[in-house]
N, C-alpha and C positions, 0 to 999 in steps of 0.2 A: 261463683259469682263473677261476671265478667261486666269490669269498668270500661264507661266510653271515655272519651276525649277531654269529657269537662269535670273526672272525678265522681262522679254519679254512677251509682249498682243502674247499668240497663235494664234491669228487669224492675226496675218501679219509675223509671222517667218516664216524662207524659204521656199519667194515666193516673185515675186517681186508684189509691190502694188506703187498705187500711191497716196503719200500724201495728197494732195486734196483732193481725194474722200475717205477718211477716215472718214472725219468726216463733218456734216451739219450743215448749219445755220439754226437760231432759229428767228422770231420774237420779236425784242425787246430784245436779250440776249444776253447773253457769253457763249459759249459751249466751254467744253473743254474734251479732252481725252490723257490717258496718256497712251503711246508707250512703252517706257522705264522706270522702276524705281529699281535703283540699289544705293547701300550706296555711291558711287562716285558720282551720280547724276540725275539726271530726264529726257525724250524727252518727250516731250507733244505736243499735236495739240488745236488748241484753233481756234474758228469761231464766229466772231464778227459783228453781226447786228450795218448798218449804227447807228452811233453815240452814240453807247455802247463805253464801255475802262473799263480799270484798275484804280482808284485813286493811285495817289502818292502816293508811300511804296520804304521800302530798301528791300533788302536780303542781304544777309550773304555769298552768292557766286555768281561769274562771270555768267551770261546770256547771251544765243545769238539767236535771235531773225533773224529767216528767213521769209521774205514773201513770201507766196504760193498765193494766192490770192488777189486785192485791193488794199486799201490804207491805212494807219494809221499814227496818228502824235502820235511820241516818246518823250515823253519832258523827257530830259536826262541830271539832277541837273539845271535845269531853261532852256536850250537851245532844242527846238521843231526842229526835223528830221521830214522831211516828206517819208514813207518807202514804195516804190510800191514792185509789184509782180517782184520777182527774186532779190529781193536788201538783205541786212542783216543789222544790227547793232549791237552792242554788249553792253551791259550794266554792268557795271562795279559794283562789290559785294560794299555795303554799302553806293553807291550812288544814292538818291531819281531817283525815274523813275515811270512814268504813258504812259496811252495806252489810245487813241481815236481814234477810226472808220470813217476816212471823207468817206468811202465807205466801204460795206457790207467788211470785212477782213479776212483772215485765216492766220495765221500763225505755223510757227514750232519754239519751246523753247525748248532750250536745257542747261539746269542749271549745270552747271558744280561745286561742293562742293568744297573747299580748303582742 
């Protein structure tokens, strides 16, 4: 992936593309690719084989988590969301959060810095 000048993946600036098919599922894994990365913050796409996730961790800034594809249980400081395709959540800076696959998942993160 080759970044231009203003922090933008070249291969998706002006032109419309569709999120989904940016990025594939893996067997067994966690794919991720990053769209955006600027000192304000991050967009990333992530593709999550059934019953892959994230272990519980903090960050240090507000995250917001769009599904594009499937299913995924969000446990957000002890309380499980279940987030289908088209829904969001938002996960709030410095509160434990993890990511589980009840179906093959994609999503979009969008990390916004303080």
């Amino acid at each position: 992936m080759k970044k231009n000048n203003t922090g933008t993946v070249e291969t998706v600036s002006a032109k419309p593309v569709r999120l989904v098919d940016l990025i594939d599922y893996q067997d067994g894994a966690v794919v991720s690719r990053t769209i955006v990365e600027k000192e304000a913050g991050t967009i990333s796409l992530f593709a999550f084989d059934e019953g892959q996730g994230l272990s519980e961790h903090t960050a240090p800034f507000d995250a917001l988590v769009y599904s594009l594809d499937g299913e995924v249980e969000v446990t957000l400081s002890g309380k499980v969301v279940l987030l289908k395709k088209g829904e969001m959540v938002i996960m709030p800076a410095n509160k434990p959060h993890a990511l589980k696959a009840t179906k093959r998942f994609k999503m979009l993160l969008t990390m916004i810095k303080k």
